[in-house]
N, C-alpha and C positions, 0 to 999 in steps of 0.2 A: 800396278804391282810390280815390284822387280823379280829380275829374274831367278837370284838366290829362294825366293820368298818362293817364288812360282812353281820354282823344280824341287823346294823342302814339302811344299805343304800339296802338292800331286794336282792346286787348284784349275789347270787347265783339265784334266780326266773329271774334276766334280762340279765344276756349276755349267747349267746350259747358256750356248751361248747365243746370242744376239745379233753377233756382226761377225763379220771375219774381210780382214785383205789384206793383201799384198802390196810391200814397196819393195823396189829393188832398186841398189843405187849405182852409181855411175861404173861400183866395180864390177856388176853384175849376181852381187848377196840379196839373197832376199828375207827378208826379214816378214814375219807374219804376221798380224794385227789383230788380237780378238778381243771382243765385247762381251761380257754377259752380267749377270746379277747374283750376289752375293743375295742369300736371303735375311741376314741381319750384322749388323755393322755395331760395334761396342765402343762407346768413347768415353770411358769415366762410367757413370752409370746412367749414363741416356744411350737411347736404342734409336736406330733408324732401322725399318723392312725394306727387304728388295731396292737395295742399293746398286747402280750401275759400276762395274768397275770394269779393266782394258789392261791389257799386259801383251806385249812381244810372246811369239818362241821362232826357234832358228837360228839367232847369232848370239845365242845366252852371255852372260857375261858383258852385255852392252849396257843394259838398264842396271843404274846401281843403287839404285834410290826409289821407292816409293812416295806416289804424290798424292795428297789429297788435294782432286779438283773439285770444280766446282758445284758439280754434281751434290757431291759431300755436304760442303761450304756453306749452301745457299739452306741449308737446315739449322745453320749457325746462324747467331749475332757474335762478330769477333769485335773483341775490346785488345786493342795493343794497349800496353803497358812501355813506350818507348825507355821510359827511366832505368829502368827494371830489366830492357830485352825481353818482354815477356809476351806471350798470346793466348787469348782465353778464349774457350767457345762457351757458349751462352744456349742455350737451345731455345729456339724459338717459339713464342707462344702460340701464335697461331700458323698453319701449314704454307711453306713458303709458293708463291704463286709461280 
């Protein structure tokens, strides 16, 4: 999740977390790492429960974008549409292994 998203929606104080660590880079910034789970995730109107998601805190404004990985992903069937530029998720019929 980015950092805008992170420090709007208070999401580090609300979901428990999973993991947490530290990098720190050559300038000596350390940036924090945490893990935990969303308890439901909305795409259109399919639902997934207790989704895994990760976000920075400490050098805000680094992350500017939000990603759906594959975590997400793997609950999909994605159809590109190359002509079009387009990407479709699909929800899968049976639970992805």
């Amino acid at each position: 999740m980015d950092d805008d998203f992170v420090a709007s929606s208070g999401m580090d104080r609300q979901i428990k977390l999973t993991d947490e660590a530290s990098l720190t880079d050559s300038f000596g910034n350390t940036i924090k790492i945490k893990k935990g789970n969303i308890p439901k995730l909305m795409i259109g109107n399919l639902s997934r429960l207790d989704v895994p998601v990760g976000f920075f805190t400490g050098a805000n404004g680094t992350q500017k974008m939000s990603i759906m990985g594959c975590e997400v992903l793997r609950h999909f069937n994605l159809i590109f549409d190359i002509s079009q530029s387009d990407l479709y998720l699909a929800a899968r019929t049976a639970p992805p292994r």
